[in-house]
Residue, then its C-alpha position, 0 to 999 in steps of 0.5 A: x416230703x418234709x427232711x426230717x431236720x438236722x442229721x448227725x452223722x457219727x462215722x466210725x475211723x476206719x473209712x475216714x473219707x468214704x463213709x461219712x461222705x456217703x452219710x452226709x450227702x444222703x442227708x443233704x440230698x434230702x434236704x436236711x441240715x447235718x453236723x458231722x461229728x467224725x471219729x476222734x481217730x479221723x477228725x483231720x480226714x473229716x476237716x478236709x471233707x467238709x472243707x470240700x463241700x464248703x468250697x463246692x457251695x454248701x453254706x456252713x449254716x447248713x453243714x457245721x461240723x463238730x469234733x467232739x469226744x465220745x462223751x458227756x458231750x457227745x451224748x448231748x449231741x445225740x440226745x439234743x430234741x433239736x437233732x431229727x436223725x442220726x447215721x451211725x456206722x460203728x459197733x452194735x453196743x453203740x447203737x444200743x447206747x443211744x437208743x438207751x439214751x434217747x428211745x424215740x431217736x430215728x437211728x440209721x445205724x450200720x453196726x457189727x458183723x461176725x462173717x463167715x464164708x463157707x468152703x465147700x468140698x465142691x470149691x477150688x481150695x487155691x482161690x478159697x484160700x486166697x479170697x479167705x485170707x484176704x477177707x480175714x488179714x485185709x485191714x488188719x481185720x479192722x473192718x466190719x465186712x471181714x471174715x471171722x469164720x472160715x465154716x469148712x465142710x469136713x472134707x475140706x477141714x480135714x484136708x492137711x494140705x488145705x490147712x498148710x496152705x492156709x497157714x502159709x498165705x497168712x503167715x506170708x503176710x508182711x507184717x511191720x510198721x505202717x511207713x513200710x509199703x511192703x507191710x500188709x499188716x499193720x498197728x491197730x488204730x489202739x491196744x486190743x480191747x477185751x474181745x480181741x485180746x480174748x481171741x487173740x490169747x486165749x483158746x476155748x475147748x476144742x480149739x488149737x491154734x494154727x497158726x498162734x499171733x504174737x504181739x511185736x515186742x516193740x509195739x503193744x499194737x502190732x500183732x500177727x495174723x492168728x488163725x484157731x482150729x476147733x471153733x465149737x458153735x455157741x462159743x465166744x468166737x463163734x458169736x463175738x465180733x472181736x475186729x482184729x486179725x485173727x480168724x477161726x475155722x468151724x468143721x460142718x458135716x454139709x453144706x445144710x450144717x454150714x448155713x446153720x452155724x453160719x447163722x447161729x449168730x445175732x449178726x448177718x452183714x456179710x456172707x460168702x461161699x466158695x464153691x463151683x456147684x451151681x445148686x449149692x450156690x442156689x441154696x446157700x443164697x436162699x437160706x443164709x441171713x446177710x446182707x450182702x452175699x459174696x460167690x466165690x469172690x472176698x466178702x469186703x471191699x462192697x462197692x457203692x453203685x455195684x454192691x449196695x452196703x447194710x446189713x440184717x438182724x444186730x447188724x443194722x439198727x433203723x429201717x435197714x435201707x443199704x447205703x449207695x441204695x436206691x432207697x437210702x436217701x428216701x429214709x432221710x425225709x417223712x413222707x405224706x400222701x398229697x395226691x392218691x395213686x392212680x388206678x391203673x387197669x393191670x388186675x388184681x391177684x386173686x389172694x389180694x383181692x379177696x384180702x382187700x374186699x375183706x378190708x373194705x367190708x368194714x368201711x363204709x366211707x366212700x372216700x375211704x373205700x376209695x383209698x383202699x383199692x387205690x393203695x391195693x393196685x399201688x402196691x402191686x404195681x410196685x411190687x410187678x414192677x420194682x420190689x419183685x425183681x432183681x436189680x443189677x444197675x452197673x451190669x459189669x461183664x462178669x460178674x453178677x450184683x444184683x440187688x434185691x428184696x426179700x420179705x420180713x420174717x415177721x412184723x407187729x403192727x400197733x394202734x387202734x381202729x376208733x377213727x375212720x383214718x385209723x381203719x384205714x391205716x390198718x387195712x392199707x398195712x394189711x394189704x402191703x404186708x400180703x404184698x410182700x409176703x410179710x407174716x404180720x400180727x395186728x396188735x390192736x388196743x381194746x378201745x378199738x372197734x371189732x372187725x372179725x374179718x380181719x382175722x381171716x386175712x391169710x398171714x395175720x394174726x389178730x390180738x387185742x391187748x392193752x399197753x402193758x400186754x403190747x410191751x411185754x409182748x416186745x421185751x420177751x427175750x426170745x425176740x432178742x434171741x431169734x428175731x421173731x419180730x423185725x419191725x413195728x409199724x404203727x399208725x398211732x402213737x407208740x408210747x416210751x414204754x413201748x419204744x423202750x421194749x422195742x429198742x431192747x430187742x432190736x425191733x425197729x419201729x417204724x412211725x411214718x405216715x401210713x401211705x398209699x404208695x407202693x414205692x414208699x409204703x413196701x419198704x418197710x416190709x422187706x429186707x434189702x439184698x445184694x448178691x455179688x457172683x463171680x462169673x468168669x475164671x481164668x480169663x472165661x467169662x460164664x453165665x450161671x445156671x438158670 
């Protein structure tokens, strides 16, 4: 394990403490040097941390912290070639900006969320409203986490007393200064930008308010909670993260509709559903596209060691791995294989051995060879005994945190197969991508040596092109749009170019060794999930369905 140097880490004002802790421990846990760079709104909160772990013994050699503006000299700060890494938690504008800067950055970014929670006929109406209006209000909507779009299915949506409830719980809310502990609404931290002051004053067609925010007329800052009817798909509020108090509500036919306006959207940080039906509960969790999943519970307020925290698609920018997950401070190092895996007697399954005898057809390296069924029974064994199971670490009685993997929908590997290493790499890619279950596309450049049976691996696809056809391939808008393609993982040099293309539609790229251990190598090849449940109601603790 090599630390990939010195880290910054950039958090954003709204967990001041929190967040930025969690990011520069991770990083020092891997053996890296940080400068903590804390948002402008928090630089005190972020004195006082670093304070902490100087007295606690970290040299300030090793921890430097640096307040700086989000400027000319922030840029600097990113774009430095001496900065190995930097742990972003803020919008995904800003994460697009310092890739624009520097392509080739290792960017571990948390970014935006537009979240929604489904309320279904099945649910009860009293708890959705509560856990509704607590996601939506709590913080002043100033979390990423919070809930934007309350997705009603129509009997619900056109149930008037579900509405004047809805309507009371928010307007209930006290709203006033921040020195007042009976406040529940607060100032924001600044003036509405343009997307919030759009949601905030501005009504598409087909929307009405029920209930309309109003500035106070004493502070530009200090609004109260809004909540808009009619929010019609594809609109500006359907799509847009607007980070304020204001939620809209969106009618769905059933529940299958729901899940499709709840994932019609770029984002998938968080996700809730309210309803007492086991199987809606069960399709739901197979379908939506976040995440972390909440049940018939709010979807803020994820706690590190229960609910791992990280979003899918615009939501996360880098490898994706969850913060206060297991993998989270593995990511923050390069890893090399010193010594193969060893080979244990559990077989393999029929598909992956015929996958791997395809591979080996094409070496003729001893050592090679050797390799290959070492990575192959690697990576079974990693996915038997940890990738394939769900995991539930604080095992509170009632309720349910499990976290778990599910596979990419799509990845494009890129390189060449001159070099023996190379064939190698290519083959032990393959095999993990069959693994996970992962669909995969080899895109191969025309110096490569031909190997016909790769193409009759079952989930590749086999392409040989030249540099400019691979990144005309990765610029196509519909990838940007749909997410085709989730991650590049290469094992030769991916040219600017190519990382360019990669950045501008949210492709990550994943240029680490190539290894023969399944615990390292799968991640790249899976999304991380948590999924938290809530088992008990009124004091009776339940077990779901099996």
């Amino acid at each position: 394990m090599e630390p990939l140097g010195v880290v910054v880490v950039t958090p954003p004002w709204n967990f001041p403490l929190s967040i930025p802790a969690g990011g520069v421990l991770a990083a020092l846990a891997a053996g890296n040097a940080v400068v903590l760079k804390p948002a402008p709104e928090a630089v005190l909160v972020g004195w006082h941390l670093a304070n902490c772990l100087w007295d606690a013994g970290i040299p300030r050699e090793i921890l430097q912290f640096l307040p700086c503006p989000d400027d000319e000299i922030g840029r600097g700060l990113v774009t430095d070639s001496r900065v190995g890494g930097v742990i972003l938690t803020g919008s995904a504008e800003t994460a697009r900006l310092f890739l624009g800067w520097r392509p080739d950055l290792p960017l571990f970014a948390e970014t935006s969320g537009k979240n929604a929670i489904i309320i279904t006929a099945l649910a009860d109406r009293d708890q959705a409203i509560r856990d509704l209006v607590r996601s939506a209000f709590g913080h002043n909507g100033q979390k990423c986490s919070a809930a934007s779009l309350a997705i009603c299915e129509a009997e619900v949506y056109d149930d008037a007393d579900f509405r004047r409830q809805l309507r009371d719980g928010a307007q209930s809310l006290a709203v006033g200064t921040a020195w007042e502990p009976t406040s529940r609404i607060t100032p924001l931290t600044q003036a509405p930008g343009a997307a919030l002051r759009r949601a905030l004053t501005v009504l598409d067609e087909g929307e009405e308010w029920l209930l309309e925010p109003r500035p106070a007329t004493d502070n530009p800052q200090l609004w109260s909670p809004g909540i808009k009817l009619g929010v019609r798909a594809g609109s500006f509020f359907h799509r847009t993260e607007c980070f304020g108090p204001v939620l809209g509500l969106m009618r769905a036919e059933n529940l299958d509709h729901a899940i499709e306006l709840a994932n019609a959207q770029p984002f998938g940080l968080t996700s809730g559903i309210q309803t007492l039906d086991d199987r809606e509960i069960a399709r739901w969790v197979d379908r939506i596209e976040a995440g972390n999943l909440y049940v018939n519970r709010p979807i803020t307020g994820a706690i590190v060691g229960r609910q791992p925290f990280g979003g899918w698609k615009a939501s996360s920018v880098g490898p994706g791995a969850k913060a206060g997950g297991p993998n989270y401070v593995l990511q923050l190092a390069r890893w090399r294989q010193v010594a193969r895996p060893a080979v244990d007697q559990e077989p393999l399954s029929e598909s992956l051995a015929t996958v791997l005898d395809r591979c080996l057809a094409g070496l003729t390296d001893a050592d090679a060879r050797s390799l290959l069924e070492a990575s192959a029974a690697s990576y079974a064994r990693a996915w038997r005994e940890h990738f394939s199971r769900e995991h539930d670490p604080s095992a509170i009685r009632g309720e349910l945190n499990a976290f778990r993997y599910r596979p990419c929908r799509h990845v494009i590997a890129r390189g060449m197969t001159a070099r023996p290493e190379a064939a190698v790499a290519l083959c032990q890619i393959i095999l993990a991508a069959h693994v996970a279950g992962t669909r995969l596309t080899v895109s191969l450049s025309p110096e490569s040596e031909p190997w016909v049976g790769l193409a009759e691996c079952a989930g590749v696809e086999l392409v040989v092109e030249a540099e400019a056809g691979f990144v005309d391939r990765l610029a196509h808008p519909l990838y940007r749009e749909h997410g085709w393609i989730e991650r590049l993982r290469a094992w030769e040099p991916i040219s600017t170019a190519a990382r360019a293309a990669a950045n501008g539609t949210g492709v990550t790229v994943i240029d680490a060794p190539v290894l023969a251990n399944g615990r390292l190598e799968l991640r790249w090849y899976l999304r991380e999930q948590t999924v938290s449940r809530v088992l008990h109601r009124y004091g009776s603790v339940t077990e779901p369905d099996a």
